[in-house]
C-alpha positions as CSV (number, residue, x, y, z in Angstrom):
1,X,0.0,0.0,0.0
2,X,1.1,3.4,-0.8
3,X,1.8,6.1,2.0
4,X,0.8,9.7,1.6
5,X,4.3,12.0,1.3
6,X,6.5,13.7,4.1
7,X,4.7,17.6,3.5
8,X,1.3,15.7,3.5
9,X,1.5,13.5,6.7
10,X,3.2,16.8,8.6
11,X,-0.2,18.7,7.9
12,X,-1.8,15.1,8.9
13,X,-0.4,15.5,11.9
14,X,-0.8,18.8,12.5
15,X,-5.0,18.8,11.9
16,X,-5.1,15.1,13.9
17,X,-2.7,16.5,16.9
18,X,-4.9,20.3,17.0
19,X,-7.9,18.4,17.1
20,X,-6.8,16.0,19.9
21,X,-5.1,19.1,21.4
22,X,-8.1,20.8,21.7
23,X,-10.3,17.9,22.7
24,X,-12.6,18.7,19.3
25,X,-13.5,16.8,16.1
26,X,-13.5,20.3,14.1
27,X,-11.3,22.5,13.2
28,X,-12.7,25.9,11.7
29,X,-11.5,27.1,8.1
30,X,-13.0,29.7,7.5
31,X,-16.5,31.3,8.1
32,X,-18.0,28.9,5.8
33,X,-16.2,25.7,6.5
34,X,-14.9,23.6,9.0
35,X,-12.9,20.4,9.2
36,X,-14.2,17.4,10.4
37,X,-12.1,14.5,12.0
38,X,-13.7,11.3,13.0
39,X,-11.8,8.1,14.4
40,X,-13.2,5.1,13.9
41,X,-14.2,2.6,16.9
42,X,-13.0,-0.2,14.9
43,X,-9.3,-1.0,14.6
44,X,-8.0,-2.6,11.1
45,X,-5.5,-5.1,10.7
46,X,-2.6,-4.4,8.0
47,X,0.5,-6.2,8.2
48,X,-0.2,-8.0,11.6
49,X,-0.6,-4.7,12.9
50,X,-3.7,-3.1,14.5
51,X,-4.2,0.4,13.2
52,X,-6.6,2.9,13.0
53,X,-8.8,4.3,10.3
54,X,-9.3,8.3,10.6
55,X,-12.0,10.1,8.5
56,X,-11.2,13.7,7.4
57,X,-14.1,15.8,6.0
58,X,-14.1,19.7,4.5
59,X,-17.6,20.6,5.1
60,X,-19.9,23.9,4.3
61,X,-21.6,25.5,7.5
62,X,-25.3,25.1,6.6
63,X,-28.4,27.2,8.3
64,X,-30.3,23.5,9.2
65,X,-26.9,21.1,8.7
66,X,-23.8,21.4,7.5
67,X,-22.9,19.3,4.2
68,X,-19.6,17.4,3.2
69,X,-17.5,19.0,0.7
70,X,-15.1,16.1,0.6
71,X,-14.4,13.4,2.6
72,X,-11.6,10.9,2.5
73,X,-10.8,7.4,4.9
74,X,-7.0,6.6,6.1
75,X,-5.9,4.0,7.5
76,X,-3.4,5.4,10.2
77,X,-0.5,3.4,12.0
78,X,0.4,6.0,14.4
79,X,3.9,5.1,16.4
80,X,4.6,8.9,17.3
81,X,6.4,9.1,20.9
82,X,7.0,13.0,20.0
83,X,4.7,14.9,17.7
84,X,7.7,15.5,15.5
85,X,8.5,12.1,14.4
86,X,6.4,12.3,11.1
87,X,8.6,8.8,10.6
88,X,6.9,7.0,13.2
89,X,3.2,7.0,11.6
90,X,2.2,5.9,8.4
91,X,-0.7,7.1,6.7
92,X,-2.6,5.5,3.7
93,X,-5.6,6.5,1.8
94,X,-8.5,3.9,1.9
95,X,-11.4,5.9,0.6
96,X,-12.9,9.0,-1.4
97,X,-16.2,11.0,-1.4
98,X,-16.3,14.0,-3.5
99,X,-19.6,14.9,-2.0
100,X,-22.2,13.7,0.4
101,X,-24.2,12.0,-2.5
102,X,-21.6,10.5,-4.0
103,X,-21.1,6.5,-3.8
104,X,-17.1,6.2,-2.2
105,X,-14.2,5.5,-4.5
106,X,-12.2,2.5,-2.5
107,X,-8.2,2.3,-3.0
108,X,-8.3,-0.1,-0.4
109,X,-11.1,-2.6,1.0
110,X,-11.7,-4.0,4.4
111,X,-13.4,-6.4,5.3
112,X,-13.7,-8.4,8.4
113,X,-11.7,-5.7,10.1
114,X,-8.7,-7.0,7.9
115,X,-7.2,-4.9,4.3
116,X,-9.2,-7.5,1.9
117,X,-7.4,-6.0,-1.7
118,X,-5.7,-2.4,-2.4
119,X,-6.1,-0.8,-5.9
120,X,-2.7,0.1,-6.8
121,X,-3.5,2.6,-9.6
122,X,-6.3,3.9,-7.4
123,X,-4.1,4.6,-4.3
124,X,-1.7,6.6,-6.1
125,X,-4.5,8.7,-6.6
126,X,-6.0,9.1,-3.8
127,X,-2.0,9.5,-2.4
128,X,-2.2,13.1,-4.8
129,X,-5.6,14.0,-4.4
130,X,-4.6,13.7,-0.5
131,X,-1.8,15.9,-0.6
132,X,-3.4,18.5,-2.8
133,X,-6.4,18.5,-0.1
134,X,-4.4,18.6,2.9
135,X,-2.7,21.8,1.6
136,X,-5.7,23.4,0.8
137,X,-7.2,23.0,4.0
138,X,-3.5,24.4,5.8
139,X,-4.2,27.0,3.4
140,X,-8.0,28.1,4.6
141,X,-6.2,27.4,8.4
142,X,-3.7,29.9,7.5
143,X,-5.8,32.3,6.2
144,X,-8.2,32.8,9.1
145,X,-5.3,32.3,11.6
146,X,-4.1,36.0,10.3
């Protein structure tokens, strides 16, 4: 399976570590958007390893809800004994949503708890489309923050 890169698992760490910082599942972006990050109660097997799978959401602040923007499903071997030591965790892309309608594009599949198959050519994908993401959201962070 195929890890997301060194700049995109430091602004992993840095939404995943705020949000546990701060004892919240969101993170404001802006007026209109916040980012959502959900752990899953179940733990996944990879590698004889138990890890954990972490959704990450971009939604729009609605009047009645808010909807999702984006959404996206890692799997997350986290190792870390000091925040800094971006390589102590590993972080792969499992899933995509582009919107709250849409059906989820898998790069990996679990079943049983367990990876079942990973989509190679999929992964790499999702590996981009995570990094492009991540820095967009730093980006809206970063923009509010001043």
């Amino acid at each position: 399976m195929f890890n997301i890169n060194k700049d995109a698992t430091i602004l992993f760490c840095e939404f995943l570590d705020t949000s546990t910082h701060h004892g919240a599942n969101d993170i404001e972006l802006s007026e209109e958007s916040i980012l959502r990050i959900e752990k899953a109660d179940n733990l996944i097997i990879f590698d004889f390893v138990h890890h954990t799978q972490i959704y990450l959401s971009i939604l729009t602040k609605g009047i009645a809800e808010d909807t999702i923007d984006f959404k996206m499903s890692f799997i997350v071997l986290d190792r870390r004994r000091d925040p800094q030591e971006y390589n102590m965790i590993a972080i792969y892309p499992q899933a995509y949503w582009q919107s709250e309608e849409d059906l989820p594009e898998y790069s990996a599949t679990i079943k049983d708890y367990c990876i079942d198959f990973f989509y190679p050519r999929i992964q790499r994908q999702h590996v981009i489309a995570a990094g492009q993401w991540l820095r967009h959201a730093k980006t809206k962070l970063n923009l509010i923050n001043n």
